[in-house]
C-alpha positions in Angstrom: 140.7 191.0 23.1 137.7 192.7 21.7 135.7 189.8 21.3 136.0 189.0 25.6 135.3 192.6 26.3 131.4 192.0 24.8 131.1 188.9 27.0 130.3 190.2 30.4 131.0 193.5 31.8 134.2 193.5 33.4 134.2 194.5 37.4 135.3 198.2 38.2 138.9 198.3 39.5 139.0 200.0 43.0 141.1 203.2 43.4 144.3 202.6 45.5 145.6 205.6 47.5 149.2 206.2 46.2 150.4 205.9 50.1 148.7 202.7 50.8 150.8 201.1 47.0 153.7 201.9 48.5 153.5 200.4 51.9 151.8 197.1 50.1 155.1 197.3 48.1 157.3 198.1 50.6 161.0 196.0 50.7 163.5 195.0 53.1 165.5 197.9 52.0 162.6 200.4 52.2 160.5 199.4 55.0 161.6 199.9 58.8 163.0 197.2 60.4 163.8 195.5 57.1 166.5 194.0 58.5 164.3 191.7 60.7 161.7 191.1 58.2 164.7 189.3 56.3 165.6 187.5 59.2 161.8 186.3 59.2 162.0 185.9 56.0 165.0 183.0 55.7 163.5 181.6 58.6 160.3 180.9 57.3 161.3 180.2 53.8 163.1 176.7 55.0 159.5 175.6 57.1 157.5 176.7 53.8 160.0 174.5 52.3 159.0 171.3 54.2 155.5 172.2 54.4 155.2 172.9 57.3 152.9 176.0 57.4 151.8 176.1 60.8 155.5 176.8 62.3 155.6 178.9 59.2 152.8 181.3 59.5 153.9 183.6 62.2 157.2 184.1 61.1 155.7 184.7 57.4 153.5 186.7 59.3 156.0 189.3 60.2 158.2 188.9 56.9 155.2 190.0 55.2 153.6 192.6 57.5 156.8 194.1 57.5 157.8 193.9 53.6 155.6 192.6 51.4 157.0 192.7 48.4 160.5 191.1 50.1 163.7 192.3 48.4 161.6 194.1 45.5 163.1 191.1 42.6 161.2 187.9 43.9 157.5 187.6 45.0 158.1 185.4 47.6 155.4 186.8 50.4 152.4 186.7 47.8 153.4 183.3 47.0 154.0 181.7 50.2 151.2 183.5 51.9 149.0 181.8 49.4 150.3 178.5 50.3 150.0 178.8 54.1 146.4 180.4 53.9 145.2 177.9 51.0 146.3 174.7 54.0 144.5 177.1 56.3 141.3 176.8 54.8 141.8 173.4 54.2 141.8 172.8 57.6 139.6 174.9 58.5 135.5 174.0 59.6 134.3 177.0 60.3 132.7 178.5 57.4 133.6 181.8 58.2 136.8 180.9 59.2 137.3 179.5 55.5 135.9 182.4 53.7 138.6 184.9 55.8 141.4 182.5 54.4 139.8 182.7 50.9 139.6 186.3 50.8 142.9 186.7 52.1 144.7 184.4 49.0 142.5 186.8 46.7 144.0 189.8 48.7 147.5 188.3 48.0 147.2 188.0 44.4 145.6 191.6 44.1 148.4 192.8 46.0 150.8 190.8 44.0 149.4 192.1 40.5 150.1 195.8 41.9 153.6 195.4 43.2 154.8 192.3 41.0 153.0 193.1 37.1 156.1 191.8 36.3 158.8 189.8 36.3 161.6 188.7 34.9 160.7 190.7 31.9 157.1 188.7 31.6 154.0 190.6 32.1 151.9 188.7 34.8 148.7 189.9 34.9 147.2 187.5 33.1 148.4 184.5 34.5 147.7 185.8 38.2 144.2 186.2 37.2 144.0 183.1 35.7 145.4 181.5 39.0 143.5 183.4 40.8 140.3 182.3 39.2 141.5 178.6 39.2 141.3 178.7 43.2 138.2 180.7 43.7 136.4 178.3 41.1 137.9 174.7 42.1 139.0 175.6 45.8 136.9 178.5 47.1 133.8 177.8 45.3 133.3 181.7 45.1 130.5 184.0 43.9 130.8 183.1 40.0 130.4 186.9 39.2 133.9 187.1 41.1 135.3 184.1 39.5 134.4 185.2 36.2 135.8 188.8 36.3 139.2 187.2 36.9 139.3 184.7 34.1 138.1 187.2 32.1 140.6 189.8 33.0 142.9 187.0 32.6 142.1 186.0 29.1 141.7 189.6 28.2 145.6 190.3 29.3 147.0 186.8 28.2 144.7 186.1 24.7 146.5 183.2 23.4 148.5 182.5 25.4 146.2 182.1 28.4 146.8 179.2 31.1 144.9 175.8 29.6 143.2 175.9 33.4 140.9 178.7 32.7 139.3 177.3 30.4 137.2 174.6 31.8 135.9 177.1 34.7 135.2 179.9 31.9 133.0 177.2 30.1 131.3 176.2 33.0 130.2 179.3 34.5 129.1 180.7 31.0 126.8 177.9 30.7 125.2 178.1 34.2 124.6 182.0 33.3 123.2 181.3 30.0 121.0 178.7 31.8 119.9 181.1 34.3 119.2 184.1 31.8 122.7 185.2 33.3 123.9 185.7 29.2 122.0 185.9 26.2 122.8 183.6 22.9 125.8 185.7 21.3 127.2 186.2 24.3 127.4 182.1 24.9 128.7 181.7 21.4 131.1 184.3 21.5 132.5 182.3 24.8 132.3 179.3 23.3 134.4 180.5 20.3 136.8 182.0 22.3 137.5 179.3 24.3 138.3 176.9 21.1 139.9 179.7 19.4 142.9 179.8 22.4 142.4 175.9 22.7 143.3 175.6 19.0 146.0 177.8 18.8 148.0 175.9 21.9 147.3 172.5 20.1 149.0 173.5 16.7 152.0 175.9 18.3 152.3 175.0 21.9 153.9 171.3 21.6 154.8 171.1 25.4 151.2 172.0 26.5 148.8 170.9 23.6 147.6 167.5 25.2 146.6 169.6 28.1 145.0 172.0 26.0 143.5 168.8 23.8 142.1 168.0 27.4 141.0 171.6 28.3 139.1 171.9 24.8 137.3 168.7 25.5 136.2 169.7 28.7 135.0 173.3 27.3 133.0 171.5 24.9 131.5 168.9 27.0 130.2 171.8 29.0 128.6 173.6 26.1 127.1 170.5 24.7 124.2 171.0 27.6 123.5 174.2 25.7 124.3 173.7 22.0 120.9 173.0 20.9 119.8 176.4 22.2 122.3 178.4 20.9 123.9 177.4 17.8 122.0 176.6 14.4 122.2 174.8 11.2 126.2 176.2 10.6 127.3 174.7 13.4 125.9 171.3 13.3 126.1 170.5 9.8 129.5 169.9 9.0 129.8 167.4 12.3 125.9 165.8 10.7 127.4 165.7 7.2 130.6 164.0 8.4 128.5 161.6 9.9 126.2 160.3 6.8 129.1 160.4 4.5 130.8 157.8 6.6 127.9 155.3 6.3 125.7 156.8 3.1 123.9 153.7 2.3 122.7 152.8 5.8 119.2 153.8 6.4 119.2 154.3 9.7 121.7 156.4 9.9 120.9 159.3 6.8 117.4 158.9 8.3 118.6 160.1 11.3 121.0 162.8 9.9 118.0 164.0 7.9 115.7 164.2 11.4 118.8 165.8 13.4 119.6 168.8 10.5 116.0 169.9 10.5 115.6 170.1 14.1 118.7 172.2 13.9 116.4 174.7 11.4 118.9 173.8 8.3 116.8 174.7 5.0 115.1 171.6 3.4 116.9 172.9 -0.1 120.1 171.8 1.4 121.6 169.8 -0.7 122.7 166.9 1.4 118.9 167.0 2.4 117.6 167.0 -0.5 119.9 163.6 -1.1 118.6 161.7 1.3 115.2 161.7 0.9 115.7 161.1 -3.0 117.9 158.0 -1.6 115.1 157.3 1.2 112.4 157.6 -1.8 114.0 155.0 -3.3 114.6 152.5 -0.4 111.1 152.7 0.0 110.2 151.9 -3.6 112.3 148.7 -3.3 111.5 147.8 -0.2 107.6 147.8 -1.3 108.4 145.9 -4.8 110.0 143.3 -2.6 106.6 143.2 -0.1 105.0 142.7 -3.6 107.0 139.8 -4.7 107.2 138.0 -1.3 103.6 138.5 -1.0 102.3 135.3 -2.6 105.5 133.2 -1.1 104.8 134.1 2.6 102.6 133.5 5.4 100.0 136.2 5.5 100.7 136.2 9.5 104.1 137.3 8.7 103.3 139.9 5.5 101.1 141.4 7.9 104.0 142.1 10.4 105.5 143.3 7.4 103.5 145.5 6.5 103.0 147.0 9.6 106.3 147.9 9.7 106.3 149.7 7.1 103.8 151.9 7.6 101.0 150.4 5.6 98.0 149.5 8.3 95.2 149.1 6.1 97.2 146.7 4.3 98.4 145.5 7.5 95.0 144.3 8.6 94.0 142.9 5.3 96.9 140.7 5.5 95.8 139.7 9.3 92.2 139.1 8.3 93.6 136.8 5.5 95.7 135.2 8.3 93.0 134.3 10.4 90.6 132.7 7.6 93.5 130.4 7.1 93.9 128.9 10.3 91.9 127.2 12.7 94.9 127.6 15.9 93.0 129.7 18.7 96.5 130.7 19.5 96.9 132.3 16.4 93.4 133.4 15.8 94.0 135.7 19.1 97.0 136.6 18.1 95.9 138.3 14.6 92.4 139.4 16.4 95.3 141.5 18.4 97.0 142.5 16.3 94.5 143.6 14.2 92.8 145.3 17.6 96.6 147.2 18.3 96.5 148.5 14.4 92.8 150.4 14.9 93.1 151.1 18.8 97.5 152.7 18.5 97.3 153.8 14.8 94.0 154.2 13.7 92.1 155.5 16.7 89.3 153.3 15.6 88.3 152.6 19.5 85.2 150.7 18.2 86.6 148.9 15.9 89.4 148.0 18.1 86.6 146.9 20.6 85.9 144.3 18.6 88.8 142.5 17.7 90.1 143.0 21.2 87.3 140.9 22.1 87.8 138.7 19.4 91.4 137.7 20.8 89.7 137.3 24.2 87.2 134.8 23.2 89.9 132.8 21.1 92.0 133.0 24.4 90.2 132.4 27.8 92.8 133.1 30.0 94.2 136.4 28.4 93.4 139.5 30.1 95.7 141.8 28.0 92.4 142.4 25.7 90.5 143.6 28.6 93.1 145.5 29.9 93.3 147.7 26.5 89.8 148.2 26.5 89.6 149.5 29.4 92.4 152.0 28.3 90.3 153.4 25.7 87.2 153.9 27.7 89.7 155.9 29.9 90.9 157.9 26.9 87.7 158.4 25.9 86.0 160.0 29.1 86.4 163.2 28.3 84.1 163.3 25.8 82.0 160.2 26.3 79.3 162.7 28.1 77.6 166.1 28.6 78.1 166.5 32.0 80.7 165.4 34.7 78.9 162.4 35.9 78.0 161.0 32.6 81.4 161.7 31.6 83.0 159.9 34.6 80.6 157.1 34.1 83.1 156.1 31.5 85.9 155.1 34.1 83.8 152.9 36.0 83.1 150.9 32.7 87.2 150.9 32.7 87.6 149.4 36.0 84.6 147.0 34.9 87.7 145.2 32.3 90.5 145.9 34.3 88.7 144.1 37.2 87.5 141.4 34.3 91.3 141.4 33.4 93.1 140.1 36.7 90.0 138.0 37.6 90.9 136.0 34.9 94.6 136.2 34.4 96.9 136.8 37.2 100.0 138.2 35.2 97.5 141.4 34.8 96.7 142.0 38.1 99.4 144.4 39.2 98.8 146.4 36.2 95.2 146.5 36.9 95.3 147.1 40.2 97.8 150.3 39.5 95.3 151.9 36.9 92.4 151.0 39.3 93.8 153.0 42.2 95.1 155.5 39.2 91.5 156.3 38.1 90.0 156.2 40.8 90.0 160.0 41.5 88.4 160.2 38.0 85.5 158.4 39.4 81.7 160.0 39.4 81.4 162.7 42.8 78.6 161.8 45.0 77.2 164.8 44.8 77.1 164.7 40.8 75.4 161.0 41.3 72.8 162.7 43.9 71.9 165.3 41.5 71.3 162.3 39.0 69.0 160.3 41.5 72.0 157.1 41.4 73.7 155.9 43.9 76.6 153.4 44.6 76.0 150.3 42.6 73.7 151.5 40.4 73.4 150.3 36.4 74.3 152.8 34.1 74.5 152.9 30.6 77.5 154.4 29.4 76.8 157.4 26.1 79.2 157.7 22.8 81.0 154.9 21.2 81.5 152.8 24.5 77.6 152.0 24.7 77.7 149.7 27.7 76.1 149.3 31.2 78.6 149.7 34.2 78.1 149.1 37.4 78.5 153.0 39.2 81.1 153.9 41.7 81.7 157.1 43.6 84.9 158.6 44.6 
């Protein structure tokens, strides 16, 4: 196949000496002392038959040595070898013990390919490969280079009618080399497509074999899902997104995450299916803010707030939470909104001074809260950088942090853990001695603290 051929270079066959073929072919009737090597041969066949390998091997051993490729009709000596060397290396703890049994079941299928390309009237060479590269990948773990030139080779020989098993391990290397710059893009689609193309052929003609192949194709595809967002666009993901929205069109969240996924994927904002939703979204939104309208004067401005903020609309948000505190006279829910109203301006709005204030506000309506603090003391963190000219003054802005986180678990113990972990956080933010020195302060020192946060801490030095 053409398409395989672009995938990876394929490996350089090695040159065989025409005398060393026909001793690696040799037969009982063409070989000295065939006669023996047959006489091995029976013997051994009825141990390989009970698995009994060790007993086996020797006797194998000289069958083989002898004639390799038997009585020229059956590959008997290539396939039995591999079995007694494959419960070799099983057994086997030495490492390179194991890889000399490993090499040696590669040898046998090379050898096997040259003497035995058919058989029976059925060309082999591809499904040798592909056994071939099924035991290096799943029982040899072998050099993936190696492994890969076989499946390929196999594939390449077989096309469609290659073993489901090669599949899976085809997938899998392609995406490790794509994921080590092993492979570029096209090279990891054309894979991919291959691989689906020989999946989907088995499923539809192949009725003794297609669950396996229904198996082999989902396995291929699990693989490439680690890599799909780098290598396929819009084409590829768009039927599977616009299957998806068409099955629940009305439900928001869904089309609005259909809409998010297909631009990520680069598909044009012209799209039609696009261009659908957000007419649809449009008008979601335009309903869902007439009914904000007409709830507006029916429910409590604590809860329209919520509302609001929901959807998007702080400033309105905050009116409504205002509105809600004016109306009670609950310190509960007086700190509450205060919060609320803090979260909107200190999350949303970056409005640190503002936020500041109704952080406070919450505090004072609730004693024992330390949350307040705790948030303050965030945003004198965020704002150090640039609450400053200089590293010290800049610094100066974490100790007025730890000041509310250490006001925070004094007064409420649920905050203390939290504290203490952004305490010993910051703490290498802290003012250097040094910088102090050069600024005539030492430890303990009041310091008034520059840009919005314009308040005295109490210095520390890291």
């Amino acid at each position: 196949m053409k398409l395989l051929k672009n995938l990876l270079p394929l490996l350089l066959a090695m040159a065989i000496p025409a005398g060393s073929l026909i001793a690696q072919c040799a037969t009982f009737s063409t070989a000295d002392k065939g006669e023996e090597a047959k006489t091995n041969h029976v013997l051994y066949r009825d141990l390989v038959k009970q698995k009994n390998y060790q007993e086996a091997f020797p006797l194998w051993e000289k069958a083989y040595s002898v004639a390799p490729a038997a009585d020229g009709q059956r590959n008997f000596h290539y396939k039995d070898g591999r079995l007694i060397y494959k419960a070799k290396f099983e057994m086997a703890t030495d490492a390179a013990e194991k890889k000399s049994y490993a090499d040696m079941v590669v040898k046998l299928y090379d050898e096997e390919m040259e003497c035995y390309p058919k058989l029976g009237g059925r060309d082999r060479i591809g499904y040798l490969n592909g056994r071939k590269g099924y035991d290096m990948f799943y029982i040899f773990n072998s050099d993936y280079v190696a492994t890969l030139a076989a499946l390929s080779k196999s594939i390449e020989a077989s096309g469609n009618d290659s073993e489901y098993i090669v599949l899976a391990p085809y997938a899998t290397i392609t995406v490790y080399n794509y994921t080590n710059k092993l492979v570029d893009k096209d090279g990891a689609r054309a894979a991919y497509k291959l691989l689906n193309e020989i999946a989907d052929h088995n499923i539809a003609n192949n009725e003794k074999l297609a669950d396996y192949y229904k198996s082999a194709k989902a396995s291929v595809n699990a693989e490439f899902a680690k890599i799909e967002a780098n290598i396929f666009d819009c084409d590829y993901f768009r039927p599977k997104l616009v299957e998806r929205y068409k099955a629940d069109p009305d439900n928001r969240e869904n089309y609005r995450a259909v809409y998010a996924e297909m631009i990520q994927r680069g598909c044009d904002k012209e799209d039609p299916i696009l261009k659908e939703i957000l007419s649809k979204d449009a008008s979601f939104i335009a309903s869902e803010k007439a009914r904000i309208k007409e709830e507006f004067a029916q429910n409590n401005p604590g809860v329209m707030a919520k509302r609001l903020y929901d959807s998007g609309d702080y400033d309105a948000a905050i009116a409504k939470y205002q509105e809600a505190i004016s109306g009670t006279t609950e310190s509960d829910k007086i700190s509450k909104y205060n919060y609320s109203i803090a979260n909107i301006k200190h999350r949303k709005k970056k409005d640190y001074s503002g936020a500041r204030s109704y952080y406070l506000k919450a505090a004072e309506a609730n004693s024992g809260w330390g949350d307040p603090y705790m948030k303050i003391g965030e945003m004198y963190a965020a704002s150090a950088s640039s609450c400053g000219k200089d590293a010290f003054s800049k610094a100066a802005a974490i100790c007025a942090a730890m000041d509310m986180w250490g006001k925070a678990k004094s007064i409420d113990s649920s905050v203390a853990g939290k504290a203490n972990q952004l305490i010993g956080r910051y703490s290498q933010y802290l003012p250097a001695k040094e910088d102090a020195h050069m600024r005539s302060v030492s430890e303990g020192q009041s310091y008034k603290v520059g840009c919005w946060i314009q308040t005295t801490t109490r210095i520390r030095l890291k």
